[in-house]
C-alpha positions as CSV (number, residue, x, y, z in Angstrom):
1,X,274.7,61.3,-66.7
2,X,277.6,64.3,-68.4
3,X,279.2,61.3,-69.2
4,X,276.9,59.8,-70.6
5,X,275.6,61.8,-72.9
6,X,278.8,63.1,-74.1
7,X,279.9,59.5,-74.6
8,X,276.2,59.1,-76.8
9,X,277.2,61.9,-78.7
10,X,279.9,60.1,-79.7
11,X,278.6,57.5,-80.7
12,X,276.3,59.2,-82.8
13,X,278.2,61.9,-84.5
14,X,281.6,60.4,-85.1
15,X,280.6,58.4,-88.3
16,X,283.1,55.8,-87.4
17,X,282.2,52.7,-86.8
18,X,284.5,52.6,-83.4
19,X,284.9,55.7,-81.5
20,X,287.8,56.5,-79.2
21,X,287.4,58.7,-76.5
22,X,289.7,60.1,-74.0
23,X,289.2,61.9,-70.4
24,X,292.0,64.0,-68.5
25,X,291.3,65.6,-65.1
26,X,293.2,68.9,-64.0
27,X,293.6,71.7,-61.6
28,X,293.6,75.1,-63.3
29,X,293.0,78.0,-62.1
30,X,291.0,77.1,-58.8
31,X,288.9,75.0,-61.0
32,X,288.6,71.1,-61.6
33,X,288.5,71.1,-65.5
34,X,287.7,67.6,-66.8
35,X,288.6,67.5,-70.7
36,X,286.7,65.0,-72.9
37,X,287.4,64.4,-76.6
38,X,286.6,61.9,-79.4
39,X,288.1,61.4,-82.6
40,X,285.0,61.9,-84.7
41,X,284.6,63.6,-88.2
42,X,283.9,66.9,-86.2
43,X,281.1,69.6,-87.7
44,X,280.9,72.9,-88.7
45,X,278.6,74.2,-86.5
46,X,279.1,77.2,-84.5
47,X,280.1,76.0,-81.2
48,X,278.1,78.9,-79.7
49,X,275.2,76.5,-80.9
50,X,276.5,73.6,-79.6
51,X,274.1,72.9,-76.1
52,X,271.2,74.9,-77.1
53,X,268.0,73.1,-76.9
54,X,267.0,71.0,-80.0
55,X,269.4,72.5,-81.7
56,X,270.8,70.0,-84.4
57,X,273.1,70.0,-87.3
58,X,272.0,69.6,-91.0
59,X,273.0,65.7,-91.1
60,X,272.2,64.8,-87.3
61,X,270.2,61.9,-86.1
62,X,269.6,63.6,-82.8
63,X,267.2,65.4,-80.8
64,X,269.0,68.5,-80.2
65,X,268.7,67.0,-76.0
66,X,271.8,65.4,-75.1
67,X,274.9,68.4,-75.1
68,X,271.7,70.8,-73.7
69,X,271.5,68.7,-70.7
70,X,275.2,68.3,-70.2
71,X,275.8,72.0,-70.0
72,X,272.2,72.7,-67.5
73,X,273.6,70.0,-65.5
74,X,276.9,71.9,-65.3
75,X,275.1,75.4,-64.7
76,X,272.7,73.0,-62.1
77,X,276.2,72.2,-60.0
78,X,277.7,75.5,-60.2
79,X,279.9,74.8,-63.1
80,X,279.9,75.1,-66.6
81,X,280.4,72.9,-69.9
82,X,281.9,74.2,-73.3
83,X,282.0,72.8,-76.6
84,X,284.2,72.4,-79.5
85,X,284.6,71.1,-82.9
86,X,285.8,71.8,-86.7
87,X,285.6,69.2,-89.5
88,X,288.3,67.0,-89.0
89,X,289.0,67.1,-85.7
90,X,286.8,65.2,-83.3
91,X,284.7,66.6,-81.0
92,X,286.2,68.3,-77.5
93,X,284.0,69.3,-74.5
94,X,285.8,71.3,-71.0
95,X,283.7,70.3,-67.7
96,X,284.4,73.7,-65.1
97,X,283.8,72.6,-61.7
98,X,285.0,74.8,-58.8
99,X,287.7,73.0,-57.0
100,X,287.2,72.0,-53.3
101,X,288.8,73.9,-50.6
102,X,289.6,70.5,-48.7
């Protein structure tokens, strides 16, 4: 579903008619940090507002829904997602998941 969504953003937001996304998983930190970017147009917006319940930019097509329930899921699993972006360069989220004693 974090997938998901972040992949739907994507899609949505990139204003290019093929997105490329990339993935990388590491240990840092005692933490499981999954990193997930695109190479979208990127925004402006504060990434402080980025998540935040029907928040939206100026030009988006979305609901405000989809980077709101990427991050409660996060919270909902004892992690926690941030955001970032600046015109120009793409779109970049961290996934923070405690890393497994086993």
């Amino acid at each position: 579903m974090i997938l998901r969504n972040l992949v739907e953003n994507s899609v949505r937001h990139s204003h290019l008619e093929r997105v490329q996304v990339s993935v990388a998983a590491r240990q840092r930190d005692g933490q499981v940090l999954i990193e997930y970017r695109d190479n979208g147009a990127g925004s402006s917006a504060p990434a402080r507002e980025l998540g935040r319940l029907f928040e939206r930019g100026t030009t988006s097509g979305g609901s405000g829904v989809g980077l709101y329930l990427v991050r409660a899921l996060m919270r909902r699993m004892g992690g926690r997602a941030e955001f970032f972006t600046a015109p120009g360069a793409g779109f970049r989220a961290e996934l923070h998941f405690a890393a497994s004693a086993d």
